[in-house]
N, C-alpha and C positions, 0 to 999 in steps of 0.2 A: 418259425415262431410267429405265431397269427395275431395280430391285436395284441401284443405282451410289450406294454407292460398296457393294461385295459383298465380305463376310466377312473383314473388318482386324481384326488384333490387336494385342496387345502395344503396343510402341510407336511404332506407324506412324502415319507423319504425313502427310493427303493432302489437295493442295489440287486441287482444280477449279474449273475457272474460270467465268466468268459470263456474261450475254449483252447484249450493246447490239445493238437493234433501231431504227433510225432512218431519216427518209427514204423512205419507204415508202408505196406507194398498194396497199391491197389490193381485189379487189373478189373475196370467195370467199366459201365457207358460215362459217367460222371465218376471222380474222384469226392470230391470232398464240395460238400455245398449245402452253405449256409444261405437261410430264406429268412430274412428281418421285415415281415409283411406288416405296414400298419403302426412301425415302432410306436413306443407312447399314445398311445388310441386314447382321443380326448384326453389329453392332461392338461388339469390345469392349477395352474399356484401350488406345484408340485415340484418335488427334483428326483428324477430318476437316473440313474451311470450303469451302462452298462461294461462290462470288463473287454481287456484285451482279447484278442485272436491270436495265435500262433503257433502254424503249420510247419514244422519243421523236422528235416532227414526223412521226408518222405519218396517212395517210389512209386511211380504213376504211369501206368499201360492202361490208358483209357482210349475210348473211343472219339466223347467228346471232351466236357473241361474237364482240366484238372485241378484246378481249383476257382471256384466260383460263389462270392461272396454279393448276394445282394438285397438291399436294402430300401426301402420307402419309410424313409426318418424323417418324425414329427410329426405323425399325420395328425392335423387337427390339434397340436400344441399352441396354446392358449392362454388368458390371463398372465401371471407371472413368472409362467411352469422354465424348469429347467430341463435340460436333456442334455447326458454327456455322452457318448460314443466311444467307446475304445480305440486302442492302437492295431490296428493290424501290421502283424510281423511275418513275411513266407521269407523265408533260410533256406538254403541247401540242402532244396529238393531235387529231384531227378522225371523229369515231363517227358513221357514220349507220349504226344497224344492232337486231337484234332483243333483245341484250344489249349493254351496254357493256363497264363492268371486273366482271373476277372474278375475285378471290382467295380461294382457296378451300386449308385445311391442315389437316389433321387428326395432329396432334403427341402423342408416345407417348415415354416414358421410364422405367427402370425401375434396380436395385441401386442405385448411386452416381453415375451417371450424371449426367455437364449438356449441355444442348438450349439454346442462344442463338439466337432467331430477329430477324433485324434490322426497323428498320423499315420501313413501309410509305406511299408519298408521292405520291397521286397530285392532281396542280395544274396548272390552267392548260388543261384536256381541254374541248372541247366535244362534249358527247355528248347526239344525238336521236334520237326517235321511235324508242323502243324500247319493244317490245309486253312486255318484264320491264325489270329492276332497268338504272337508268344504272349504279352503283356498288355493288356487292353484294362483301362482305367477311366472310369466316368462318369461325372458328376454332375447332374444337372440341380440344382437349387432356386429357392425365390424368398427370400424374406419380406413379409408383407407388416403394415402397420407400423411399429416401431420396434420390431423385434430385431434379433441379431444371430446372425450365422456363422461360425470360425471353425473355416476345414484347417487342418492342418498339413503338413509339408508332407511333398512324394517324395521319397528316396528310392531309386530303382539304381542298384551299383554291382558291378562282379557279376553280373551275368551272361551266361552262352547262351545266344540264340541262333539257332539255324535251319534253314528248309523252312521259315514261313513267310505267312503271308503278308504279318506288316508284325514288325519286330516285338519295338514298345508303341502304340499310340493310346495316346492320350485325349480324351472328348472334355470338352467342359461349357456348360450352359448356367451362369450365375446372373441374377438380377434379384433386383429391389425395389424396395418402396420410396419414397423420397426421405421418411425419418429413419427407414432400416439401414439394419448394415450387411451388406454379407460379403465373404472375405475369404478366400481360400490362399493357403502358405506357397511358398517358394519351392520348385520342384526342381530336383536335381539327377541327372543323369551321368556317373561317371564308370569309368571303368568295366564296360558293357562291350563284351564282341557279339559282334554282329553280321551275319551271313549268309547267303542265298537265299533271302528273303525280297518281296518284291517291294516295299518297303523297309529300310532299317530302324530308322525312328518317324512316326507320322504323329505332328502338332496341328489339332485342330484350332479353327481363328479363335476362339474367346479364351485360347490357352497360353496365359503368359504368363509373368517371374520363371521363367524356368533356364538352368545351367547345362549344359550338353557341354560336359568338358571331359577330358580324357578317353575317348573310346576308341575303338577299334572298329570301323564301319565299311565290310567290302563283299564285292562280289554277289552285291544286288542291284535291282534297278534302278532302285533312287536310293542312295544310301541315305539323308536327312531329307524331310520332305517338310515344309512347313505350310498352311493352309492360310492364306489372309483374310479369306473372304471376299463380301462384296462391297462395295462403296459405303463407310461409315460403320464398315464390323469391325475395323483394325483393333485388335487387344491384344496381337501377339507379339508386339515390338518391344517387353523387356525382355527379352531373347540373346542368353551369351551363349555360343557354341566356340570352343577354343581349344587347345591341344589334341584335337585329333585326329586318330591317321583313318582319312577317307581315302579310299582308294580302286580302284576294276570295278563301279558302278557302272552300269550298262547305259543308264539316260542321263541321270544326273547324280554329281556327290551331292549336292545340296540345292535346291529350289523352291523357292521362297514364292508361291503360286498365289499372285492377285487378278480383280478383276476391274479394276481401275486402280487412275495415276493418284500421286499426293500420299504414301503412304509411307512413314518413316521407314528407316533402314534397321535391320537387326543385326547386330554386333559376329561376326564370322572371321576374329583376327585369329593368328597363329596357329592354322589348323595345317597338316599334311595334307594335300591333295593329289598323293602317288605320281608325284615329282614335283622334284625343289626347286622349280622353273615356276612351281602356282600353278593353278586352275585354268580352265580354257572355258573360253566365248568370246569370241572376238567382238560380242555387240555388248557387253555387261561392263561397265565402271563403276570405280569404288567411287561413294557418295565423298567423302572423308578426303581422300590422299588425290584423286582424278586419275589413279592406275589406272590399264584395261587388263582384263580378264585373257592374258596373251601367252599365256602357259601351255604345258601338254598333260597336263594332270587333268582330273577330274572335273565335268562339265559343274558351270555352275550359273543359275537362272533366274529370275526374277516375272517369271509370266506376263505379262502385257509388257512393261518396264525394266530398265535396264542399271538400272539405278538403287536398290533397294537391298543390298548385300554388301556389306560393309567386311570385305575380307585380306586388307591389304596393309599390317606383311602376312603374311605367312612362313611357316617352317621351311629352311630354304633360302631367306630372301634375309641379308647382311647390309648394314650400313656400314660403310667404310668413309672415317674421315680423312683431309688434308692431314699430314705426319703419321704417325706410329700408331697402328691398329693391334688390337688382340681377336684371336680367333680358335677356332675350334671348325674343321668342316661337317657342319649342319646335318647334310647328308650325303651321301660316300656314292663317288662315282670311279667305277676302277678305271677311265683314263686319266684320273687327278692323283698322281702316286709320286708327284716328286716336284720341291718346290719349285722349277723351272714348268712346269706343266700347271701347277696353280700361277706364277707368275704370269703365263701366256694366256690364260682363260681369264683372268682379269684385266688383262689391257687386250686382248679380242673383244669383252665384252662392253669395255670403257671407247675401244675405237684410238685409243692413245697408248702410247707406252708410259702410262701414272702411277703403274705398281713396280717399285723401283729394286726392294730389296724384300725380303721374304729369309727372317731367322727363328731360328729355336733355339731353346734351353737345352742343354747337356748336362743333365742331371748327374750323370755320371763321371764327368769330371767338375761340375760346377760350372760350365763358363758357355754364353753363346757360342752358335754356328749361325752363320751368317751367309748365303747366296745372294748374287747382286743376276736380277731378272735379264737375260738375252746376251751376257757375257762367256759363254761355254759351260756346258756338263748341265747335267740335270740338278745336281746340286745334291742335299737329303733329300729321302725317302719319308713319304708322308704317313703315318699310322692314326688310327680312329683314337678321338678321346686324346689327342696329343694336340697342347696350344701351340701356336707363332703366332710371330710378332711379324704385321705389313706396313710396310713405310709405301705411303703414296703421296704424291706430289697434285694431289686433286682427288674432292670428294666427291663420291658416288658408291646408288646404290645395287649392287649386285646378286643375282637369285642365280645359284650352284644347282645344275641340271644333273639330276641323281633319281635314282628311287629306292637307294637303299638307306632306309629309317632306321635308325638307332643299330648301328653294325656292332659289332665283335669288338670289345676292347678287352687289349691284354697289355698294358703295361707294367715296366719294371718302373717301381721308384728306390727310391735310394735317400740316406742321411742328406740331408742340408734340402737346398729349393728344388721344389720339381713345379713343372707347369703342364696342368690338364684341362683340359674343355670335356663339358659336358654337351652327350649325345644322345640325354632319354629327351622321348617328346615331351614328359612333364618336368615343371620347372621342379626346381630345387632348392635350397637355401645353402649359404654358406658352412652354417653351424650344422646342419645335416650333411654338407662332404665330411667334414672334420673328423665329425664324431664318428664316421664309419670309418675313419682313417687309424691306424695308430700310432701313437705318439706323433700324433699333430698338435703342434704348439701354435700356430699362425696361419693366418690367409690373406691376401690381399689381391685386386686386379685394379685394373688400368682404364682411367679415365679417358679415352678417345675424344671425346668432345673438348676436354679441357686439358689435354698431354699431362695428366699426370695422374701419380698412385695415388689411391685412397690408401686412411690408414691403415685399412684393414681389419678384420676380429682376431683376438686372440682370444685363443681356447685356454688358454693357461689363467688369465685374469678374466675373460667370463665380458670382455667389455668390446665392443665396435658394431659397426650396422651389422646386422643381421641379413645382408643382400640375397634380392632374390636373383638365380644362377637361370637363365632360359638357355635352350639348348643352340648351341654354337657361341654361347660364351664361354671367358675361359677366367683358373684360380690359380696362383701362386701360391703354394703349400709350403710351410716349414716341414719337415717331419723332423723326431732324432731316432729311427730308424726306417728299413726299406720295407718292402713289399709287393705284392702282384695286384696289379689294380684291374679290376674287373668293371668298374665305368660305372 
């Protein structure tokens, strides 16, 4: 579209509509591409919106993109003119090709003007073996005068990407006037595998609010790569990357790449880094806690500095108080099979004998079992997704050397109490074990810090905290019947 919508004034009001692409098997040089040259050409004390995008169940054997969306919005919008932008939506499509998605928009405003660009969602895409980016998104903008710019939020979630050359990244170039404003949303990353690609996620420096939580990131050379910049470019420090399982990156899980000191740290707690021992750099400390980076998991970096990776705990890594702890093993190491062998790998790793007793629940007659630590016999047998209860005579914190992430749970439950620990790497809530439970009437767990129960929620009156469950903690369930619990 050339110049469209071309020279509106006054008070004209123009809508254009938008495009559903679906159903579709392409096999050409390009897929699908849209060309927004010149959007709004001279508008002025005008409102023009254009409609949504939405590419969806399409199949793409291309050579290069397959889908590739770009735009030059605003040009020469003026006086009081408006301009809205649609949402773009790519769904589960299917990419074998040289580029994936490309959104690409370079947005301009200027007098009084306002520029609304909607959001951006693309979920559920399988896209391979692409010789550039699967997901490549980038916005450079400048609001001049007193005008105002409002991108809206990325959402990239559910997608397979594999065989390329940098997974998702993300560019972004915003600046303003001193009266203007411009402002682009909150970009969230979850639930995203990620795979032989030489990049998994690449954030360029002026790329911040953005979440990387839940993914699946292995078996490239940098699994997260974060770009800082150079001295006084730092804008990528609202940076949460949390739940997820980084792992067989060849250089780095994550590297946070500056080129001078003085730069805050970006948030990197609770993540897997393909063992529950934590990440490894012997020269890297947490800004936060003063940990060192003393793991055998996945390398993790800070470029000139050693200091700018705020990753500690992570998945793995359990605080244990003075008295009665609850627990769930985090992640499953098959020399940890019996409570005499968890007893021994907590006072090996405390240096003392302070893990004294080690019990569980006996669902099936109702009543603890109990092993007292270095007295004879291995004691019970350890199962995934099964709580104990650890009496230690001194607190400390311990990181379970494993690299098996969310194992196999197959328990029985039975009428009256059963105690389970959760082992997905994303948290949970209480009211969400419940409800997938049946005929669960109750929940409650165990305060560590202060030796005693909380009240609990009941499912029956609908009333008590709603706790969030992270993985290796553990619930006390009522049921009034049994069942197979799959974790």
């Amino acid at each position: 579209m050339y110049e469209n919508i071309y020279y509106v004034e006054d008070e004209t009001r123009v809508y254009a509509g938008g495009f559903t692409i679906e159903d579709n098997t392409f096999i050409s040089n390009n897929g699908v591409y849209l060309y927004y040259y010149d959007v709004c050409y001279s508008g002025y004390d005008s409102v023009t919106t254009f409609g949504d995008i939405d590419i969806t169940g399409n199949e793409f054997h291309v050579n290069n993109k397959a889908v590739w969306i770009d735009g030059e919005i605003g040009y020469d919008l003026y006086g009081n003119a408006q301009l809205n932008i649609g949402n773009i939506t790519i769904y589960d499509n299917f990419m074998d090709c040289a580029y994936g998605v490309d959104v690409e928009y370079e947005i301009s405003a200027r007098d009084d003007s306002e520029l609304t660009i909607g959001f951006i969602n693309v979920e559920g895409n399988e896209i391979r073996n692409c010789t550039d980016d699967g997901i490549f998104i980038w916005y450079s903008s400048y609001a001049s005068d007193s005008s105002t710019i409002f991108i809206g939020n990325i959402i990239v979630e559910k997608n397979t990407i594999d065989n390329c050359s940098k997974g998702i990244y993300v560019y972004c170039d915003i600046g303003n006037d001193i009266d203007a404003v411009a402002e682009i949303g909150r970009t969230h990353m979850s639930d995203n595998t990620i795979s032989n690609c030489s990049y998994g996620i690449y954030l360029s420096e002026e790329w911040n609010h953005t979440d990387i939580i839940g993914n699946t990131i292995f078996d490239n050379t940098y699994g997260i790569y974060v770009w800082g910049g150079f001295e006084g470019s730092y804008e990528n420090t609202d940076t949460e990357i949390h739940w997820n399982k980084i792992y067989d990156n060849s250089m780095y899980g994550l590297l946070y790449e500056i080129e001078a000191g003085g730069t805050p740290y970006i948030n990197a707690t609770y993540n897997f880094w393909g063992n529950g021992n934590g990440p490894s750099n012997d020269n890297m400390i947490d800004p936060v806690t003063g940990e060192w980076a003393n793991g055998t998991g996945d390398a993790i970096g800070g470029g000139i500095v050693n200091d700018n990776i705020h990753f500690d705990p992570w998945i793995g890594k359990v605080k244990l108080y003075e008295g009665w702890n609850t627990i769930c093993l985090p992640v499953w190491n098959e020399s940890i099979t019996t409570a005499e062998e968890l007893g021994d790998y907590i006072n090996i790793a405390a240096g003392d004998n302070v893990c004294v007793i080690i019990s569980k629940w006996d669902a099936s007659k109702q009543r603890y079992i109990s092993h007292v630590v270095g007295f004879g016999g291995d004691g019970f047998t350890l199962k995934p997704g099964e709580g104990y209860f650890i009496y230690m005579t001194a607190e400390m914190n311990i990181s379970f050397d494993g690299t098996i992430i969310e194992p196999e749970v197959n328990l029985t439950l039975y009428s009256g109490y059963n105690f389970i620990g959760w082992t997905k790497t994303i948290p949970t809530h209480i009211k969400n074990i419940g409800e997938n439970l049946s005929q669960c009437t109750k929940a409650v767990w165990w305060h560590a810090d202060r030796q005693e129960w909380d009240p609990g929620y009941s499912y029956i009156k609908k009333i008590g905290e709603n706790k969030q469950i992270i993985v290796g903690e553990t619930v006390f369930i009522l049921k009034k019947t049994g069942e197979i619990w799959q974790g």
